[in-house]
Steps between C-alpha positions, in 0.01 A plus 500: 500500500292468795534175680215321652461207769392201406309364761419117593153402324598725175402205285186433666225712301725421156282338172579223354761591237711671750469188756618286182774781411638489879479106489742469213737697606505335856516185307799656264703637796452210752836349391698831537355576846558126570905581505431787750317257696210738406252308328266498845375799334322335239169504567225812415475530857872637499429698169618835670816350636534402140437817357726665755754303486521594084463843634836466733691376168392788305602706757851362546570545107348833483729578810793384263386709201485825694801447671652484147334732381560728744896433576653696221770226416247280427214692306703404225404096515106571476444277192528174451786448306677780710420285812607193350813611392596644849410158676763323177771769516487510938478068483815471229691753773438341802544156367804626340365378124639690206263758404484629187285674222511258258390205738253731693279496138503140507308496839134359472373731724616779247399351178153688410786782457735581209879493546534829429233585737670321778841615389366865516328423866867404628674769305252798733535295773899527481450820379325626827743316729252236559681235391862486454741330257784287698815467337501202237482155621870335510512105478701277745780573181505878543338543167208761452193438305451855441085511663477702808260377749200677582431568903285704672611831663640457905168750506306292338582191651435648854147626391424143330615302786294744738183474289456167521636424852174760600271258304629181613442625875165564350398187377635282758290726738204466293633072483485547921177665499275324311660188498535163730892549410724609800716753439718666765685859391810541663539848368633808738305683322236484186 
């Protein structure tokens, strides 16, 4: 896709229903640029810091996508209920929550979805070493309730962790940029 500039002024030679389109969504967004002491922006004069701005976000996610779709751990998580499950499966491990099939089909997030759709979805995922089944879960009595939590591969978790540390650099440069926030990295090296 071929990426143009917007330039100050775009909005300037617009008709009427785009003028009106452009107003309501300044009017819609205010409140969200508002908490990014953004809302400055406002105004049809500022229309192609507006639509740039959108453009920066797009370009952060689609920056996340590739990455995943490029990083051959991660291909696999391309779908929505793939992604979602990651993001459960990595929060239950590094929160040290009990993770297990039956309670992962509960989740809202996961609930357009069969069981035995999810069930299958963790089943490959074990099955390719993506996630892994830890030995059962022993209570404070020593007794096993025969589950085996579900946690992502060391592999895995390296790749997810790195992922999203890339896009979190990303949007708080984007937050420094193009906001009045101050931000100061402190990073040897991005």
């Amino acid at each position: 896709m071929k990426l143009v500039t917007i330039k100050k002024g775009v909005s300037k030679n617009w008709k009427s229903p785009q003028k009106k389109r452009l107003k309501n969504i300044l009017s819609l967004i205010r409140p969200d640029l508002k908490r990014i002491k953004a809302d400055h922006l406002c105004t049809e004069e500022n229309a192609h810091q507006i639509l740039m701005l959108s453009g920066e976000i797009s370009k952060i996610h689609l920056k996340l996508s590739s990455y995943y779709e490029t990083c051959p751990i991660l291909e696999k998580f391309r779908t929505a209920n793939h992604w979602y499950l990651l993001h459960l499966v990595n929060l239950g491990s590094v929160t040290g929550r009990k993770v297990y099939k039956e309670t992962l089909v509960k989740e809202n997030l996961l609930s357009k979805s069969s069981a035995k759709t999810i069930y299958k979805m963790i089943d490959d995922m074990v099955a390719e070493g993506l996630f892994i089944e830890m030995p059962e879960y022993t209570d404070e009595n020593g007794t096993q309730n025969g589950y085996k939590n579900i946690r992502p591969s060391e592999e895995l978790a390296a790749a997810y962790l790195r992922a999203n540390i890339k896009s979190l650099i990303d949007n708080l440069t984007f937050l420094k940029e193009h906001t009045k926030i101050s931000i100061k990295f402190n990073l040897e090296d991005q």
